[in-house]
C-alpha positions in Angstrom: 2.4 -10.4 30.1 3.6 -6.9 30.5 4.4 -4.2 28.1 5.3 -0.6 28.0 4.0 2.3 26.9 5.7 2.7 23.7 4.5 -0.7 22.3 0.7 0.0 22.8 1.2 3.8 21.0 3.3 2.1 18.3 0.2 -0.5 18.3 -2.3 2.4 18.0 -0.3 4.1 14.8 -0.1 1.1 13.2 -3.3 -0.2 13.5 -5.8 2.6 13.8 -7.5 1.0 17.1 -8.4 2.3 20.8 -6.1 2.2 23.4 -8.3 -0.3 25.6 -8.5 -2.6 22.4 -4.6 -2.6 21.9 -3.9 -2.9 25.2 -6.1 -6.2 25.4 -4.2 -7.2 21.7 -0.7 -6.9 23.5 -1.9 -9.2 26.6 -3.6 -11.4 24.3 -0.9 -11.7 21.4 2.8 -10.6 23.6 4.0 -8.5 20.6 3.2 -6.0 18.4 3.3 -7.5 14.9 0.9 -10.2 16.0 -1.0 -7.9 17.3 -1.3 -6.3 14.9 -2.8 -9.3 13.0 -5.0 -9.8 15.8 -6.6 -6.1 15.5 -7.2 -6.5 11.8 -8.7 -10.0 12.0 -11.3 -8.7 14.6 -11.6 -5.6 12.8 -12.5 -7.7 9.7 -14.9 -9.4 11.8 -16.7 -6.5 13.2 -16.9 -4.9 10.1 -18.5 -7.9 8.7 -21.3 -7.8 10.8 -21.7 -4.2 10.1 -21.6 -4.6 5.8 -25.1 -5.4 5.3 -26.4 -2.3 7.7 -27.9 0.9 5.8 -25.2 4.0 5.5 -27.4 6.8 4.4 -25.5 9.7 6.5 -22.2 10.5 5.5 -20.4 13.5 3.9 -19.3 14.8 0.6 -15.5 15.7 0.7 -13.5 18.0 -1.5 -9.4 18.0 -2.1 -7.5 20.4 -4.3 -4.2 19.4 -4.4 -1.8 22.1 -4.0 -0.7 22.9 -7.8 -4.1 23.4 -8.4 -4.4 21.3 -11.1 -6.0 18.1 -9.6 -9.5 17.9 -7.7 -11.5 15.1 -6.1 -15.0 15.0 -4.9 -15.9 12.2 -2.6 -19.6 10.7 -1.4 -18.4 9.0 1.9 -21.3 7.2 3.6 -21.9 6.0 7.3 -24.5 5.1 9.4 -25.5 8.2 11.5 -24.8 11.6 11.0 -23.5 12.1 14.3 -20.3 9.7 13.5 -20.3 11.4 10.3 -19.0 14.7 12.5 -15.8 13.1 14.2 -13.0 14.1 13.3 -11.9 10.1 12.7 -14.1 10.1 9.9 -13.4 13.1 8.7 -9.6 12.0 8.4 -10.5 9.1 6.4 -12.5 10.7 4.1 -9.3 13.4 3.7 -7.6 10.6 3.5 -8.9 8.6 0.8 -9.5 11.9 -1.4 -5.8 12.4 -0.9 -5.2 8.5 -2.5 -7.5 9.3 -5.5 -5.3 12.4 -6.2 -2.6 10.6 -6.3 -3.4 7.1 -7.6 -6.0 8.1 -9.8 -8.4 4.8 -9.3 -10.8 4.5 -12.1 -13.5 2.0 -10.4 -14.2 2.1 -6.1 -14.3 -2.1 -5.9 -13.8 -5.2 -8.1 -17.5 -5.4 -8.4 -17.8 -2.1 -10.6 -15.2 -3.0 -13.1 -17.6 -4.5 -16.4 -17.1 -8.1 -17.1 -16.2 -7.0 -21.0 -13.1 -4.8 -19.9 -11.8 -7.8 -17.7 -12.3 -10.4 -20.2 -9.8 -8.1 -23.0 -7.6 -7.5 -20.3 -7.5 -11.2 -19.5 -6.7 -11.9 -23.5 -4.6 -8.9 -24.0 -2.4 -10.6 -21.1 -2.4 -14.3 -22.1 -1.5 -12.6 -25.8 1.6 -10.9 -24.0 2.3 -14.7 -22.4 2.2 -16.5 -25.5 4.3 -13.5 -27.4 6.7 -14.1 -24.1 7.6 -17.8 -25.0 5.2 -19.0 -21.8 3.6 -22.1 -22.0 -0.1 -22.8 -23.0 -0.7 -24.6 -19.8 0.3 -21.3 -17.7 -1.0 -18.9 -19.5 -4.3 -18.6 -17.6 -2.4 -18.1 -14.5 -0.4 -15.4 -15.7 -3.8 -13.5 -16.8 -5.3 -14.2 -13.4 -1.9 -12.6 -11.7 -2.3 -9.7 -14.1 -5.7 -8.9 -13.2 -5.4 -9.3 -9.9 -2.4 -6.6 -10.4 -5.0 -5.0 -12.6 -7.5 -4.2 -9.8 -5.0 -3.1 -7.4 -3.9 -0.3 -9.7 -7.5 0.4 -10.8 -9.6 -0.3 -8.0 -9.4 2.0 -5.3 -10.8 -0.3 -2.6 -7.8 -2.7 -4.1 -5.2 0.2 -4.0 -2.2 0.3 -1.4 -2.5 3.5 0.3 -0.1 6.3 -0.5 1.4 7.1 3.3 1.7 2.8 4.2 2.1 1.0 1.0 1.7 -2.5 3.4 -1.9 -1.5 3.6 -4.7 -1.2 1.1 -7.4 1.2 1.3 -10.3 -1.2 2.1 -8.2 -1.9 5.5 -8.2 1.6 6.3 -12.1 1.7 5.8 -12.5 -1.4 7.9 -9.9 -0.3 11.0 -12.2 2.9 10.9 -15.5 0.9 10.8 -14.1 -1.4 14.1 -13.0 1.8 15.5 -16.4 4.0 15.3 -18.6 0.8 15.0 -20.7 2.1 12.1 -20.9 0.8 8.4 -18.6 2.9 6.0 -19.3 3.4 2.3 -17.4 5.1 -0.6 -20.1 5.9 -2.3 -19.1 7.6 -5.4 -16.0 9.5 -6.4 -14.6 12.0 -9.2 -11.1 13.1 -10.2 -10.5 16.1 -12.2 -6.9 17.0 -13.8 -6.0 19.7 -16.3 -3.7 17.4 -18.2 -0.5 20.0 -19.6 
């Protein structure tokens, strides 16, 4: 099947891959948006192999956003120090500082969020269903949609990210881990802001 020039840049922008890997995704798929599919399903799969390896090397990133009155520190982890030098990884790490600027995430994954806080969150929203007129047979999965909206606001892993709101932060961690072939970690973050 052929294909132009245009469609494997546009392929590359949108899903963060090599230009041998999207050109194989075009032949394989025929058009972008599956394609596009295609690159994130085998970038889920590389970076699943990858999860359990160590990421000791990394980098510590800084962002001050330009009115001064927002910082971020960020621990970003990978597996040699000589990946930790590309500019790739660099970007991401810019990147995802950028995101907790802006989104303020209070937790990195689902995992770090304490059982306790879920479980008042859960009642506080089957509370606001029952105050609502819902019925008692529904009200648990209203609470489960809640908390799922829950972690996507406060989980940064969760979040959509700030330039392509169709993708969510972990995806932009796992394009990066297909691309450089290394296990990626947020390791810890911090968000300062002199509230007015």
């Amino acid at each position: 099947m052929s294909f132009d020039a245009n469609a494997v840049k546009e392929l590359r922008t949108r899903a963060g891959a090599g230009m041998m890997d999207c050109k194989n995704a075009l032949a394989e798929c025929g058009d972008v948006e599956r394609a596009v599919d295609y690159l994130r399903e085998k970038g889920l799969a590389k970076a699943a192999k990858k999860a359990g390896r160590s990421a000791a090397q990394g980098l510590v990133f800084s962002y001050i956003h330009t009115n001064g009155k927002i910082g971020v520190l960020l621990e970003l982890n990978c597996e040699t120090d000589f990946v930790a030098k590309t500019d790739e990884f660099q970007h991401l790490g810019h990147e995802i500082c950028m995101q907790i600027a802006a989104a303020n995430p209070q937790y990195i994954t689902v995992e770090e969020v304490p059982v306790d806080d879920i479980e008042r969150e859960r009642e506080i929203y089957r509370r606001q269903a029952l105050e609502e007129g819902k019925p008692d047979n529904i009200l648990d999965k209203i609470a489960d949609g809640k908390i799922t909206a829950f972690y996507q606001d406060n989980c940064l892993l969760e979040q959509n990210y700030i330039r392509d709101p169709k993708v969510k932060i972990k995806d932009l961690v796992i394009a990066e881990i297909a691309k450089l072939g290394e296990n990626i970690i947020v390791r810890r973050m911090a968000r300062f802001a002199i509230e007015a």
